[in-house]
Each structure stands twice: as C-alpha cells, then as structure tokens.
C-alpha positions, 0 to 999 in steps of 0.5 A, spaced: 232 276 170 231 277 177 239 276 179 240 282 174 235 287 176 237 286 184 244 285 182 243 292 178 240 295 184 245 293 189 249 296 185 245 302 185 244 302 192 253 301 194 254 307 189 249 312 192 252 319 196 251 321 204 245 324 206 242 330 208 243 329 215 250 325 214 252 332 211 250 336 217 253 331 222 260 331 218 259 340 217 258 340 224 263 336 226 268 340 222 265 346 224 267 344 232 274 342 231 274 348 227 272 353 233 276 349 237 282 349 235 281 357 233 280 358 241 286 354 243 291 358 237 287 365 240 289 363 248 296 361 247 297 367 243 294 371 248 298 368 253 304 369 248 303 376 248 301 377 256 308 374 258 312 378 253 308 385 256 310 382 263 318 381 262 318 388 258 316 391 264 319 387 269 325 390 265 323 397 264 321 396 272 328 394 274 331 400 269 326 404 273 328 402 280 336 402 279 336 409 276 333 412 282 336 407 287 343 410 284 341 417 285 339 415 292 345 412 294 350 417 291 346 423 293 342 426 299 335 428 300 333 434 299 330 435 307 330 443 305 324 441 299 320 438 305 321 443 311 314 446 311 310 439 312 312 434 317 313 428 314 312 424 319 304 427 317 305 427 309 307 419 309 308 416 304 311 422 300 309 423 292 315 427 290 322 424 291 326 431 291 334 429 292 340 432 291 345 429 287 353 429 286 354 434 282 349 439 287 344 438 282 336 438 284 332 432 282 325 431 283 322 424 281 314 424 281 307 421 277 306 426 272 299 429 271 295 432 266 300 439 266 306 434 265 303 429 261 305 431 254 313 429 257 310 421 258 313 417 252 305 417 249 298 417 250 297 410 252 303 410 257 301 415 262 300 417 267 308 415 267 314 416 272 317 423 271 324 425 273 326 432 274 333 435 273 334 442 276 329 447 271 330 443 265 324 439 262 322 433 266 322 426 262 319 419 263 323 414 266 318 409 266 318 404 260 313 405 254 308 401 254 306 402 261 303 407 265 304 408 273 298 406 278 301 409 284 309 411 286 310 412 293 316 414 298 317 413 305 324 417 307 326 416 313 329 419 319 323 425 318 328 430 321 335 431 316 341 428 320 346 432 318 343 439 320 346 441 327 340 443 332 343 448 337 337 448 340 339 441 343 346 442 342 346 435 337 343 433 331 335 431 330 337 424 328 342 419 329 340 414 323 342 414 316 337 417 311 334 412 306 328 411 302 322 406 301 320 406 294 313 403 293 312 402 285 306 400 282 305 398 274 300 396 269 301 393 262 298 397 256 293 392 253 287 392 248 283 388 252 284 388 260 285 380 261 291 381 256 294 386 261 299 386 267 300 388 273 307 389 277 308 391 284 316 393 286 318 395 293 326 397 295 329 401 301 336 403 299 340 408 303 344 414 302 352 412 302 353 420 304 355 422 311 355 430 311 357 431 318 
C-alpha cells in the first residue's frame, strides 16, 4: 500500500505545471527577445531609409549642379547685374545672374518667403530657384530637400571683356568662373533619420568675347 501511494504521488509530482515565478521568468525572457529584435528591425530600417534619402539627394544635387555648371559654361556672367556692388565687397554672392546662349537672363537664387510658393512643396523649402528672363522662377533642387545655404564666389570682380579707356586695356586678364558652394538637408520625420550634403564646384566660362 506504501509503493502505491508514493508511486501515486511521484506520478503526481512529474505531471504538474510551471510555477508562478517560471512563467514570469519565461514571459520576461520573451518579452526581451521581443523588444529586441523589434530594435534591431526599427534600426535597420531607418538606417534603410537614411541611405535611400542620401542617394536621392546626392542625384538630385548632381542634377542640380550640372544644370548650372552648363548654363555657366555656355554663357557668361551678367557683370551688368553686379555693377552697383563691388564684389570683391558682396563675396560670396547669393544670386548667380548669367547670361546665357540664346541672350537669355538667368538668375539662380534660395527662394524666400515671396517666392516660396515656386518650391516643389512645403517640406522642401527653402528650395534652389532659377529664374529665366521675366517668367515665373522654378525650382531646381530636388523634392524632398531643402537648401541650407547656396553661395557663389564669381571671379575676376571686374568683367574682362569690357574695355576700359581709362586704361586703355581690359580690367582683367582671367577668365570668369564660378565657385558654387551648395548645402543641402534631407526632409525626414525625425532629425536623426535626416541627411545632410555639402558640394563645392568651379566651372568656368568656355566664351571669350573680345
């Protein structure tokens, strides 16, 4: 009769379930692979997301940055714009005023609240506006960006293609280029997911006038 019971009992014992404190151990465990790996899904996908906003910009820079390096290269700078400043003074200049092949006035510049509206939409401006003789300006920097600052640097200060009796020569003896300085951020919901790009070109004039 003893061997039954303690036979019973054993049975017993070997057919019960886990504990409170083995189900809490168990659910904690779970909870922590859980939160986890839910990170580490969160953090790549942001990183995802981070790299895909920086290779669009870096080709809507490029885009950015070969249209006015074409304009720059096929035409010359509107010196006329800048005759009431002295530029060695205004360095770096904030509008880009050229004049292109087909005589055509072009003006690129950072839009600002008057001129917002031309920007791609809210979340892109400031934007990169290029202006084309008295039509309506448009952007030209890529949506889902916006301008940090855009700065150009002409050079010589004086047009070298204008002949100066006073001197009886021309001011300068250097072909006119540009320095572009263009600073762009990515437009993300949160700050760490965003990006941020700085591009610097020269390019100068292929046109000699004289």
């Amino acid at each position: 009769m003893t061997m039954k019971r303690f036979q019973k009992k054993n049975h017993y014992f070997n057919q019960r379930g886990f504990s409170l404190m083995e189900m809490l151990v168990a659910v904690t465990i779970f909870s922590m692979l859980i939160v986890t790996a839910t990170n580490i899904f969160l953090l790549a996908s942001r990183s995802q997301r981070k790299v895909f906003d920086m290779e669009s910009m870096q080709a809507g820079a490029r885009f950015t940055l070969e249209a006015m390096t074409r304009e720059i290269r096929t035409g010359l700078i509107d010196y006329d714009y800048y005759a009431d400043r002295d530029l060695a003074l205004q360095t770096p200049e904030k509008v880009l005023a050229l004049v292109d092949s087909e005589e055509m006035l072009l003006k690129f510049y950072e839009s600002d609240e008057s001129n917002e509206d031309n920007c791609p939409d809210e979340a892109s401006r400031p934007c990169l506006l290029i202006e084309v003789g008295d039509y309506e300006p448009f952007s030209l920097s890529p949506k889902g960006s916006k301008v940090q600052s855009v700065d150009f640097f002409i050079s010589p200060e004086q047009d070298p293609f204008s002949f100066d009796p006073a001197i009886s020569g021309y001011a300068a003896d250097v072909q006119p280029s540009v320095t572009i300085l263009l600073a762009l951020e990515s437009v993300g919901r949160r700050f760490d997911e965003r990006s941020f790009l700085s591009l610097q070109t020269t390019v100068a004039s292929r046109k000699y006038v004289r």
